[in-house]
C-alpha positions as CSV (number, residue, x, y, z in Angstrom):
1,X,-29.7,132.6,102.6
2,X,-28.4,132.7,98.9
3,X,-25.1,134.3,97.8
4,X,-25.3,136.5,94.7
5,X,-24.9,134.9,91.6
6,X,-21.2,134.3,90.7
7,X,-19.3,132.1,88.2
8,X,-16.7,129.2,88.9
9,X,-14.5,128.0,86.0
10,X,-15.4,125.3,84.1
11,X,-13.9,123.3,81.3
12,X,-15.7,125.0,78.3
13,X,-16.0,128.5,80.0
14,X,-17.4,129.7,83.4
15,X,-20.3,128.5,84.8
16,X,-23.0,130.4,86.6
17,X,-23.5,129.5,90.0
18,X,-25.5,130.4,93.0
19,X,-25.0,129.3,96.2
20,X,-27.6,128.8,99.1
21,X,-26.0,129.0,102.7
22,X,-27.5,127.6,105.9
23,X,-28.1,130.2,108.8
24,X,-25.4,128.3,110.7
25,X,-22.5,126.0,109.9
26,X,-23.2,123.8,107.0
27,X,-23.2,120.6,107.9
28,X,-23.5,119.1,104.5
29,X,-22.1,120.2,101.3
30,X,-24.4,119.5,98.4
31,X,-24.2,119.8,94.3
32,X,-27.7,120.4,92.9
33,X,-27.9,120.0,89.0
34,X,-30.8,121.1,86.9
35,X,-33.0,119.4,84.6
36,X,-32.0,118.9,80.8
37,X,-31.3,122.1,79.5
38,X,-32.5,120.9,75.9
39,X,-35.9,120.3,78.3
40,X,-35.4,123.9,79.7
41,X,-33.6,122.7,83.0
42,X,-31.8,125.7,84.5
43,X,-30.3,126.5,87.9
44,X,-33.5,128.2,88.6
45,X,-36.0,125.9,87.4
46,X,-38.6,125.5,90.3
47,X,-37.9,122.2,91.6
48,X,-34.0,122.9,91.7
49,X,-34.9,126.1,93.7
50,X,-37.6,124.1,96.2
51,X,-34.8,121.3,96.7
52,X,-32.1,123.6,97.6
53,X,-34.4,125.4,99.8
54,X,-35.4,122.2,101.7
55,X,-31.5,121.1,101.7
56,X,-31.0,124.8,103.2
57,X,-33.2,124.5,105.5
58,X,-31.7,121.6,107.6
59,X,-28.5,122.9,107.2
60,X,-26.7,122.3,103.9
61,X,-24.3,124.4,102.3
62,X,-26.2,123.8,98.1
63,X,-24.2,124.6,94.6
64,X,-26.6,125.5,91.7
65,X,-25.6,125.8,88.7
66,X,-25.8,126.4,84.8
67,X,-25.0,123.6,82.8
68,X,-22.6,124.8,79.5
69,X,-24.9,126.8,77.1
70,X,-27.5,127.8,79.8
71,X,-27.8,131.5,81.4
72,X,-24.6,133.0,81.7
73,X,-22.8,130.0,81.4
74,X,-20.3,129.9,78.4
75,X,-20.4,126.7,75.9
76,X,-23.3,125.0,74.3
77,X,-24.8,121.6,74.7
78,X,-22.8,118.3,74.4
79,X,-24.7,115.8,74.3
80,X,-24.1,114.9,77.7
81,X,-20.2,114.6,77.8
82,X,-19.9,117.8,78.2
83,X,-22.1,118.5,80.8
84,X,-20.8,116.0,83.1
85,X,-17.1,118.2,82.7
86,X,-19.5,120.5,84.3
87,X,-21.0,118.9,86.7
88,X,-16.9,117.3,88.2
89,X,-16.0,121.0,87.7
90,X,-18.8,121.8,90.2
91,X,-18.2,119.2,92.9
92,X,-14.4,120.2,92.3
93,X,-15.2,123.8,93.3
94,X,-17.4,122.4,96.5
95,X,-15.2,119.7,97.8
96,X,-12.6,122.8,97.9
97,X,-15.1,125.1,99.7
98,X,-15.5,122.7,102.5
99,X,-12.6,120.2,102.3
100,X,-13.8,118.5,105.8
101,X,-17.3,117.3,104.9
102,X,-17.2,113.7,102.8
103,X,-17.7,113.7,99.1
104,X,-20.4,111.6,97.3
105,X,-19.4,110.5,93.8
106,X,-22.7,109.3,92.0
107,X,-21.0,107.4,89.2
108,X,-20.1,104.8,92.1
109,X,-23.5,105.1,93.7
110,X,-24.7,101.5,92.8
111,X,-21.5,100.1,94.8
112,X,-21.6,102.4,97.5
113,X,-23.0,101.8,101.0
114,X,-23.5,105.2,101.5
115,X,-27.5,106.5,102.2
116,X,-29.5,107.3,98.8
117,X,-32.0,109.6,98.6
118,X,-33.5,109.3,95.0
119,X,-37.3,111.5,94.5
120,X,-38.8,110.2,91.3
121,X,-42.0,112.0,89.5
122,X,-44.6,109.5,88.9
123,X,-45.5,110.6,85.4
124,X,-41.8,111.4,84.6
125,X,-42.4,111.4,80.7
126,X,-38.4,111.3,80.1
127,X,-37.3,108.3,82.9
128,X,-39.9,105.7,83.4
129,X,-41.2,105.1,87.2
130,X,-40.2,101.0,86.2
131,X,-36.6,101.8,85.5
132,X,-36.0,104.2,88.3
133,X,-37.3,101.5,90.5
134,X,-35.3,98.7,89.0
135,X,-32.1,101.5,89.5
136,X,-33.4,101.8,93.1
137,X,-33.2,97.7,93.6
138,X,-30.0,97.5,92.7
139,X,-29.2,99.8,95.3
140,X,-27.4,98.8,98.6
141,X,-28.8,99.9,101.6
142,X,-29.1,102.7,103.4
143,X,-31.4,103.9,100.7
144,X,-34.9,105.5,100.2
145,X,-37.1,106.4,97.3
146,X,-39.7,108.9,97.2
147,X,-42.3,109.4,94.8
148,X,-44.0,112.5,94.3
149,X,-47.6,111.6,92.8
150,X,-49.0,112.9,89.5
151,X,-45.6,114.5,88.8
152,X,-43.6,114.7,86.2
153,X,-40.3,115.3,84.9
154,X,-39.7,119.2,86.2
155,X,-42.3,118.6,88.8
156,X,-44.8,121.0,87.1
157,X,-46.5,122.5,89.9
158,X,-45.2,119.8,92.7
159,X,-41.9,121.9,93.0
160,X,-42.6,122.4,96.3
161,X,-42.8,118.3,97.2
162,X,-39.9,118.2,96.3
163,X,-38.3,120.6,99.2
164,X,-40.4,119.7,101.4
165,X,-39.6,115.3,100.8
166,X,-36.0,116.7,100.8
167,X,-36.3,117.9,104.1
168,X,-38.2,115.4,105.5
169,X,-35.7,113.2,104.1
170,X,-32.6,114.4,105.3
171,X,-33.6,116.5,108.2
172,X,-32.4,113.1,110.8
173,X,-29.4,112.4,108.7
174,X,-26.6,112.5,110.5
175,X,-23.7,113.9,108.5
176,X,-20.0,115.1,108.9
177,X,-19.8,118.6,110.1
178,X,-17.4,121.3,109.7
């Protein structure tokens, strides 16, 4: 079930956010981010929307949002530095939502002992399949990569792989709940 489409304050501006809601108690809280916006990433962009959907459906409480610059989101692209103001401002605004469920900070992720999920297109044209696998060995354990075949990038067409590998992934995951 999604919320209507709402803003959250972010550091260059709001940011445009919609948030997808479990039919029960959420039992994780997740931040979903969108492609590159300079590679037409949005909120809605259909494998952001399939992965929410599959997070939704095993009961996760999902943030989309717009990057600065995209949709109704105020700002314009920063080469990055930016964008990840956003995306803290966005895990800010969750981790306040639902203060009892544990927060995941990625910058830390090749420390932590914490499970990975990573879903990698196999004709990504921007991030190589061989780097995302080297990423993935240095990885501590619990971890698990998917890869969606013939995909690439935005998962043209394979949107729907994604939700569904999200799903399958994370539907036995025992997590916090509220």
């Amino acid at each position: 079930m999604s919320e209507s489409l709402r803003e959250i304050p972010g550091p260059a501006g709001p940011l445009e956010v919609l948030m997808d809601l479990p039919a029960g108690t959420p039992r994780a809280a997740v931040v979903f981010a969108h492609p590159l916006p300079t590679h037409g990433g949005t909120m809605h962009t259909k494998v952001v929307f399939q992965g929410a959907k599959g997070l939704t459906r095993i009961g996760c409480a999902v943030l989309r949002f717009n990057f600065r610059g995209v949709g109704r989101s105020a700002g314009t692209w920063d080469e990055g530095r930016g964008e990840m103001a956003d995306y803290r401002a966005a895990i800010d605004f969750m981790a306040a939502q639902y203060p009892d469920v544990d927060r995941y900070e990625f910058a830390s992720v090749t420390l932590s002992t914490k499970p990975k999920f990573i879903i990698h297109g196999e004709r990504d044209e921007l991030i190589s399949l061989k780097a995302v696998r080297e990423f993935y060995a240095r990885l501590h354990e619990p971890k698990e990569l998917v890869e969606i075949d013939r995909a690439n990038h935005l998962f043209d067409g394979q949107a729907s792989e994604v939700g569904d590998a999200l799903e399958e992934l994370l539907s036995d995951y025992s997590c916090k709940t509220l």
